[in-house]
C-alpha positions in Angstrom: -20.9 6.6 21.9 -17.8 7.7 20.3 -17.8 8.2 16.3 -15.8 5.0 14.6 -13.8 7.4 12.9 -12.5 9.0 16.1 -11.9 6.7 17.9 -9.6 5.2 14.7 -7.6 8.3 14.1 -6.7 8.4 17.6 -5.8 4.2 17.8 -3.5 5.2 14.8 -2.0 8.0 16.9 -1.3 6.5 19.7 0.3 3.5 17.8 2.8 5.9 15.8 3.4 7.4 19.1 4.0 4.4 21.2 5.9 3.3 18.4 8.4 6.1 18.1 8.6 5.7 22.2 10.0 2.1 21.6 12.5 3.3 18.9 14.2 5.8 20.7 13.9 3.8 24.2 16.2 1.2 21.9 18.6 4.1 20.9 18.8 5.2 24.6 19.9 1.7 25.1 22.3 1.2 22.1 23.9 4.7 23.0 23.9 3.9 26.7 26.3 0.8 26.0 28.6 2.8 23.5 29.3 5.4 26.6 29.6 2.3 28.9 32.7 1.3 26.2 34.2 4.4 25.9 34.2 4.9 29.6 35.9 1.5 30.0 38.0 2.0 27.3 39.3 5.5 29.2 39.8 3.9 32.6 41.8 1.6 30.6 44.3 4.2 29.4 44.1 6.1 32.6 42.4 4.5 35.8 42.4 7.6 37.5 41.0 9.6 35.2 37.5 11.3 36.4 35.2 10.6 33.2 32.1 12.5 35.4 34.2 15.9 34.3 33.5 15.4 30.5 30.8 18.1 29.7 27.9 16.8 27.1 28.2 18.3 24.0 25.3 20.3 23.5 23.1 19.8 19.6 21.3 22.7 18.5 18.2 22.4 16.0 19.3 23.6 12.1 17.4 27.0 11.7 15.9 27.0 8.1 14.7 30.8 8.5 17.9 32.2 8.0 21.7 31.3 6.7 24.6 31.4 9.4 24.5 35.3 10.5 22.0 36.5 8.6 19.5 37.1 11.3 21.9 39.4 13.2 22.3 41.2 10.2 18.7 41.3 8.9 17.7 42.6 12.7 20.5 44.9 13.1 19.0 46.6 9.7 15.6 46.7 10.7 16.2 48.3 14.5 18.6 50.8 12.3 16.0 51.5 10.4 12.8 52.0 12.3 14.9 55.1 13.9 12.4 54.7 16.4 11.7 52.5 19.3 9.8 48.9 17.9 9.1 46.0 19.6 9.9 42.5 19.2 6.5 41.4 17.0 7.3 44.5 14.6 11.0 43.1 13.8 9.7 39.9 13.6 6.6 40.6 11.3 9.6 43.3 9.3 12.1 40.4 9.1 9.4 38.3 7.7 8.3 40.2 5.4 12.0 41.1 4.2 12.7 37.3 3.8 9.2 36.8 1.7 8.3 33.7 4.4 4.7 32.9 4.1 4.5 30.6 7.5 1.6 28.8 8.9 0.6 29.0 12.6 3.6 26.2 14.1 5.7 28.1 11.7 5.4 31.6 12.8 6.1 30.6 16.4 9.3 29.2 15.7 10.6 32.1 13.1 9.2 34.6 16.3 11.2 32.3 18.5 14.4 32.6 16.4 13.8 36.5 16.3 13.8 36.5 20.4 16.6 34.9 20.4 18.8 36.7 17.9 17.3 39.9 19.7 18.4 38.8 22.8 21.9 37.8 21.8 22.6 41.3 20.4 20.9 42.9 23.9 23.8 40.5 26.0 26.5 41.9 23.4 24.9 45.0 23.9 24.4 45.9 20.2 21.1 47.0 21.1 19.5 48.6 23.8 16.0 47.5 25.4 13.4 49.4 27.5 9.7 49.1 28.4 7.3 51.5 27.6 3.9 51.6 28.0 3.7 48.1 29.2 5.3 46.8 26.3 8.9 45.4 25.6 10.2 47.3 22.9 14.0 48.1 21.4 15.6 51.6 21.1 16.5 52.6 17.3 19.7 52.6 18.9 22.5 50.6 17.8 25.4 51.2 20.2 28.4 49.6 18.5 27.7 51.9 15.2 27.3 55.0 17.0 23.7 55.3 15.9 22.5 57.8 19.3 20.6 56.0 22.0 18.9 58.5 23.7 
């Protein structure tokens, strides 16, 4: 037999979930009809105009780690810095350290998230230059836009 207790905390989950499932199912719907009249409202002006070519606009989460740019910056410092090869936990245990974050568990995913994907911006720009070594992922101290050698 289950402990009352459990069994109550999880009734009260699934309640606040179930309920948050029947609030946004009624957005869906609200936004749903809005498109409908804005599609209508196009074919109006112009019948033949293909409404199926309008791309989504895409919505990104705020990042509270770090202030528009900063990241780059903050990782382009540290890589600068190490003058040696470092891999992506070292920048992100560096850059949190530099920022003076003390994060819990969910917390230090995310701001290791954000790092990987600040890293990997800069590697598509090709600021920074990647390599594997010894089985583990790790960036060269090199910096190729600001000449700093990448041998």
């Amino acid at each position: 037999m289950a402990e009352p207790h459990v069994i109550s905390a999880l009734t009260e989950k699934l309640s606040e979930l179930t309920g948050l499932i029947a609030r946004h199912r009624k957005e869906i719907a609200r936004l749903s009809s809005e498109v409908n009249i804005l599609d209508a409202t196009i074919k109006l002006f112009d019948p033949e105009y293909r409404i199926n070519t309008i791309k989504p606009k895409r919505y990104h989460r705020r990042n509270y780690f770090f202030k528009h740019g900063e990241a780059h910056k903050l990782l382009l410092d540290i890589i600068r810095e190490a003058r040696k090869s470092i891999n992506p936990i070292e920048i992100a245990e560096e850059a949190r350290r530099r920022k003076g974050l003390e994060l819990d568990a969910d917390q230090l995913s995310a701001f290791k998230a954000t790092i990987g994907t600040a890293l990997s911006r800069q590697r598509r720009l090709e600021l920074i230059s990647d390599s594997w070594i010894f089985s583990s992922f790790r960036y060269s101290a090199c910096i190729k836009r600001l000449d700093i050698s990448c041998s």
